[in-house]
C-alpha positions in Angstrom: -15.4 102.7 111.8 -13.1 100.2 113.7 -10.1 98.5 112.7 -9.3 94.9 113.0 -7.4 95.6 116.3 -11.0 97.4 117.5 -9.1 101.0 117.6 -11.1 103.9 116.2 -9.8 105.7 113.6 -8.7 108.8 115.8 -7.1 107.1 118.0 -4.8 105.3 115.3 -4.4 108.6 114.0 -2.8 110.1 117.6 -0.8 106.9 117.8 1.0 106.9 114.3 1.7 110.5 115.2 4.3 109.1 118.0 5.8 106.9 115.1 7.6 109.6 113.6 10.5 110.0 115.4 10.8 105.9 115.1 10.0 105.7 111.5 13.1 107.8 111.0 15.0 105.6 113.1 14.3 102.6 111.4 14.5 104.1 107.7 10.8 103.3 106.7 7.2 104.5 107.7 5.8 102.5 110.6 2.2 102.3 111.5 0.1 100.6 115.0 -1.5 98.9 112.5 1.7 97.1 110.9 3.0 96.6 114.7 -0.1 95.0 115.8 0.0 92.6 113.2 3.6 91.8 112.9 3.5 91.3 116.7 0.0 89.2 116.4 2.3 86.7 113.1 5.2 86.3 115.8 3.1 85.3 118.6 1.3 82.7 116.1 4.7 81.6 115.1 5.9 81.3 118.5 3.0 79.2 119.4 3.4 77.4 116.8 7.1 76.6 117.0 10.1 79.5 115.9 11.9 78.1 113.0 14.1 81.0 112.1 17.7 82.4 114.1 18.1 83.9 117.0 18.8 87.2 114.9 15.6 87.0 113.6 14.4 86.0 117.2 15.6 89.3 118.5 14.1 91.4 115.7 10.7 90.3 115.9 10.7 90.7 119.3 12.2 94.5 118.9 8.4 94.7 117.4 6.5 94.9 120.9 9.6 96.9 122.4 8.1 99.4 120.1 5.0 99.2 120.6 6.1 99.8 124.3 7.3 102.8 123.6 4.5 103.7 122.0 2.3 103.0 125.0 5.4 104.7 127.2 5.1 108.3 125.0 1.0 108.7 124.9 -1.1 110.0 127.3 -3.4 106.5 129.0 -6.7 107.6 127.6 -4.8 107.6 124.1 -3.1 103.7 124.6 -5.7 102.0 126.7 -7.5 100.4 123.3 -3.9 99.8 122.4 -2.9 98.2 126.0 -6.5 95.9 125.9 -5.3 94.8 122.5 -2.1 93.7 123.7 -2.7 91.8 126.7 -4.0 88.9 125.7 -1.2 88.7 122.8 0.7 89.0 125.4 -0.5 86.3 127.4 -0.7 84.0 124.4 3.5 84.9 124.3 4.2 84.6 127.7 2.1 81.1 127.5 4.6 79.6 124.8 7.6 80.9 126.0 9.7 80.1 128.9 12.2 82.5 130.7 15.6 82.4 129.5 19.2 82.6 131.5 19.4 86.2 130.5 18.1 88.6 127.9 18.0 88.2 124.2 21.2 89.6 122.2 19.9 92.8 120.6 17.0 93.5 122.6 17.0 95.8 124.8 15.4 94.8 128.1 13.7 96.9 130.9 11.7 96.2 133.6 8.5 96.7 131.1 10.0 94.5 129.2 9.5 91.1 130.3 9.3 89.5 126.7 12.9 90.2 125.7 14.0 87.1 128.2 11.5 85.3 127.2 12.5 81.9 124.4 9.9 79.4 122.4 9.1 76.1 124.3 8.6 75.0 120.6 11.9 75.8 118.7 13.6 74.9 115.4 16.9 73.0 116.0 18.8 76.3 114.4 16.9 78.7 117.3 18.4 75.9 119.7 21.7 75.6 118.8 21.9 79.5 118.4 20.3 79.8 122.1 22.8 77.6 123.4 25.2 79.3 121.6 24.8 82.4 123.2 24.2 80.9 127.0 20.5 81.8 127.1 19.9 77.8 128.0 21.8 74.7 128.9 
């Protein structure tokens, strides 16, 4: 049986196994599954136009950092469903955002990481002001 992300069930299984060490980190259990689809809601809200902070801005996008370092810690026959479900969410981000003056405060950007200085073309006023605020546009 396939999920909604069109994983099979074993290779969910190997996947969550790498969230351990994360899950600890961030104090709660964390699944692909609730990645996928927190990252999927963010891109839909992106597209749709961010109303929330910058704070919150950076948070959500600290969801696809770790699923990056989920696809950084497994073996490529193990992420390759995961990488497939990803690009075009990706895309679809990358299509509704525009590149910023430098990274997003409390992200933490590499060169995989493309989306952390990366801002809505549609934004609330409040994301705007908060942008400016912190020199990420003029």
């Amino acid at each position: 049986m396939k999920h909604q992300c069109g994983m099979g069930r074993e290779t969910l299984r190997q996947l969550n196994s790498t969230l351990s060490g994360l899950s600890k980190r961030a104090g709660y259990d964390i699944t692909v599954e609730d990645l996928l689809h927190q990252w999927e809601k963010f891109v839909e809200d992106v597209e749709a136009g961010y109303d929330d902070s910058i704070y919150e801005y950076a948070n959500d996008l600290g969801t696809r950092s770790l699923l990056n370092e989920i696809v950084a810690a497994k073996p490529d026959h193990l992420t390759a469903s995961l990488k497939n479900w990803l690009l075009p969410l990706d895309q679809r981000f990358f299509d509704a955002t525009t590149e910023a003056l430098r990274a997003v405060p409390g992200t933490a950007p590499t060169s995989e990481s493309l989306w952390c200085t990366r801002i809505p073309k549609m934004m609330s006023d409040e994301l705007r002001r908060d942008l400016f605020g912190a020199g990420l546009i003029k």
